[in-house]
N, C-alpha and C positions, 0 to 999 in steps of 0.2 A: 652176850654169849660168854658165858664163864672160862673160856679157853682161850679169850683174847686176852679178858683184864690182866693186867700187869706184864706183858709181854711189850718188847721192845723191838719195834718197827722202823727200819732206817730205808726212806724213799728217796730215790731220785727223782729228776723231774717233776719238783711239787709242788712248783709254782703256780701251776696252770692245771685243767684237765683232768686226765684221772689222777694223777698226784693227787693233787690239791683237794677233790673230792673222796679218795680214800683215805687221807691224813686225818680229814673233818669225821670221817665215818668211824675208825679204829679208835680215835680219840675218844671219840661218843661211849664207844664200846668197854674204855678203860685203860686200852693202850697208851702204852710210852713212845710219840713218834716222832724221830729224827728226822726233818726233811732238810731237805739239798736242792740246789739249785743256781743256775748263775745269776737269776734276779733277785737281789737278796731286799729289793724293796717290797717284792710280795712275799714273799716269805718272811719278812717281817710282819707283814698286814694280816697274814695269813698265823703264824701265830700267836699275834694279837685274839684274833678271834677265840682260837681255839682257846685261850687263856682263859679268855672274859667267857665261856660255859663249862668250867674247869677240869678243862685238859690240859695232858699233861704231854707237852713240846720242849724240842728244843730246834736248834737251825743253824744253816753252815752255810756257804757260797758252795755251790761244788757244780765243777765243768767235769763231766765224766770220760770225757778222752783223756782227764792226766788222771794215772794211776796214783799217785801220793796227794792229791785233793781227796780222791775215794777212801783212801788209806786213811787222812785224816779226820772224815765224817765217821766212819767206823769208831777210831780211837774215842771220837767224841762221845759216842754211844757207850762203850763202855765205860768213860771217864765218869760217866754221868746218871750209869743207870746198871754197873756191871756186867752186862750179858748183852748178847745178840742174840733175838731168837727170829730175827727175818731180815731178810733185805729184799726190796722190791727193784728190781731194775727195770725203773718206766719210762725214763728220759729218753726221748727218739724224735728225728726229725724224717719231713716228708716232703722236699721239694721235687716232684712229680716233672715229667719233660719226655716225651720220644728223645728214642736213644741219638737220634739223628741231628739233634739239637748241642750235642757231645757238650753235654754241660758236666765238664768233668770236674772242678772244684765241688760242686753241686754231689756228686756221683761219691767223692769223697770226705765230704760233711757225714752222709747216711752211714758209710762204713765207719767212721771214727766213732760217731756217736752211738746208732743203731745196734752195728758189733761187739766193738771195742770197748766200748761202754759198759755194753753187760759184761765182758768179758773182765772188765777192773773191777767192776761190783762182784765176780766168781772170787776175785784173784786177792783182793782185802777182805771179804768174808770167811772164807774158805776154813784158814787158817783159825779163824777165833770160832767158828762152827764143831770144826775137826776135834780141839782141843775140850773145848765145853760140852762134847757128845750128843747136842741137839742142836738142829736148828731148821731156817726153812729159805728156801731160796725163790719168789716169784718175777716170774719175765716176762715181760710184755710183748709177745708180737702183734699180729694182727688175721685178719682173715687172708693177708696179702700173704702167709707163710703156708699155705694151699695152694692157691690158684695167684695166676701170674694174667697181669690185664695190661693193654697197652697204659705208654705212659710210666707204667709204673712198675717197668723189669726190674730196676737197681733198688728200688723201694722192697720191693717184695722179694729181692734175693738177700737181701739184710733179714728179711723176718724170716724168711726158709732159716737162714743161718742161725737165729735165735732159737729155732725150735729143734734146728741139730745138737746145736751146745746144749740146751735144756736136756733133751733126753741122755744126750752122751754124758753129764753129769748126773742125774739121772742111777744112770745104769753101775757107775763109779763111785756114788758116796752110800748108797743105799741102807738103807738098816737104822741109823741116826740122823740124818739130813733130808728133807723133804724137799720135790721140786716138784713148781707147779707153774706153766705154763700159760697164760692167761689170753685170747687169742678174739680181740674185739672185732666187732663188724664195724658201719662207720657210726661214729660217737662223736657228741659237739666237743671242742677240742679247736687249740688253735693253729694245726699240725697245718690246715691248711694253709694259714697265711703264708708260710715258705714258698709255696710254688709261686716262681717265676715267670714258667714260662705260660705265655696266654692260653692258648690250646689247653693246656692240662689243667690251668683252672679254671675255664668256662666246664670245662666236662665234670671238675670236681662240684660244681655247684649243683648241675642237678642230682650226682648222685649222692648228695649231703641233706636234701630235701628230706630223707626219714631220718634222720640223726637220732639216734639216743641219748639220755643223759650222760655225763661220767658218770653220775651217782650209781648205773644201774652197773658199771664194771665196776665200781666198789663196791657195791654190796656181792659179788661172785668172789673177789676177793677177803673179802671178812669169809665168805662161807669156806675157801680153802684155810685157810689159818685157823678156823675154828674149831675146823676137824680133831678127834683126838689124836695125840701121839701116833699112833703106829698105822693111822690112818692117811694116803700119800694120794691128796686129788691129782692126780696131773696135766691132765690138759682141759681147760674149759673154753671151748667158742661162743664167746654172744654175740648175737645179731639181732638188730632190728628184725620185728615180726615179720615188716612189708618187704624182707631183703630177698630179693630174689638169688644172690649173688654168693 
């Protein structure tokens, strides 16, 4: 897709999951992509690969509740490639639990990360988007930023929140900046490991039984970035065919 090559892609969360399988996919494409991350042993491995079918990476530790780790995978982007022309805010956790379980450390991992997260990826790209008069901004929420299911009110009011900040920026950079909202059903992905509490993962297993690929949320994502210039996808839901939900 001639609207990706040479474009500069900086992911969070790309160690694992749709990170990691969008990195692999833009890469393919021709993309320049930054990924981040706090395991920086697969992100090493990770662009190993991409190396060795000549893609073209680079890679950072990055914990996205601290705003100057965000700030410094950006820098590294332009140190390295001049221009930002996307940042993806994917990194997100999902330890699942009834609220009655008052697993509030738990309760505040999601908001640090889920929120606040995106919100560093708004707040270091913003500025070098603004200046350079393009750019594109994609956010991860999930089908959980619609409907709200036991177990997973704190979960799903993090992705509500993702898709408020999405449009409210959105509606404030418009005209040079694209936002695009990305909004999975359930996808293999190791979001589940987090959940702690029993209940909410015996429940999560059967409804992970149609899981989709990452690969099929990267390829939705390639097709937002691919779009031309003044062309602005904003929200896309995938879901498994068999998803009732």
């Amino acid at each position: 897709m001639s609207n990706v090559k040479g474009k500069v892609v900086m992911i969070t969360g790309a160690s694992s999951g749709i990170g990691e399988a969008t990195a692999r996919v833009l890469a393919e494409q021709g993309a320049h992509v930054v990924i981040g991350a706090r395991r920086t042993e697969r992100l090493e491995a990770l662009a190993s690969a991409i190396r060795s079918e000549g893609g073209s990476v680079e890679y950072q530790s990055l914990d996205v509740t601290q705003l100057e780790e965000m700030k410094a995978i950006v820098e590294l982007a332009l140190t390295r490639f001049g221009r930002l022309d996307v940042i993806l805010n994917n990194a997100g956790v999902m330890p699942l639990s009834p609220l009655e379980s008052l697993k509030v450390d738990e309760w505040n991992r999601m908001i640090d990360v889920n929120i606040r997260g995106v919100l560093h990826g708004i707040a270091a790209g913003l500025p070098v988007m603004k200046k350079q008069g393009f750019g594109q901004f994609i956010n991860i929420a999930s089908i959980g930023a619609y409907t709200v299911s036991p177990t997973a009110a704190v979960y799903c009011a993090t992705k509500y929140a993702v898709r408020a900040i999405s449009e409210g920026l959105r509606q404030e950079v418009g005209g040079d900046i694209r936002v695009t909202l990305v909004s999975p059903g359930v996808t293999e992905s190791e979001l589940a490991e987090s959940i702690s509490d029993d209940e909410a993962r015996e429940l999560m297993k059967d409804y992970r039984s149609i899981s989709i690929p990452a690969s099929a949320i990267a390829q939705s994502i390639l097709y937002a970035i691919s779009q031309p210039a003044e062309v602005d996808v904003n929200e896309i839901v995938v879901r498994p065919t068999a998803s009732m939900a």
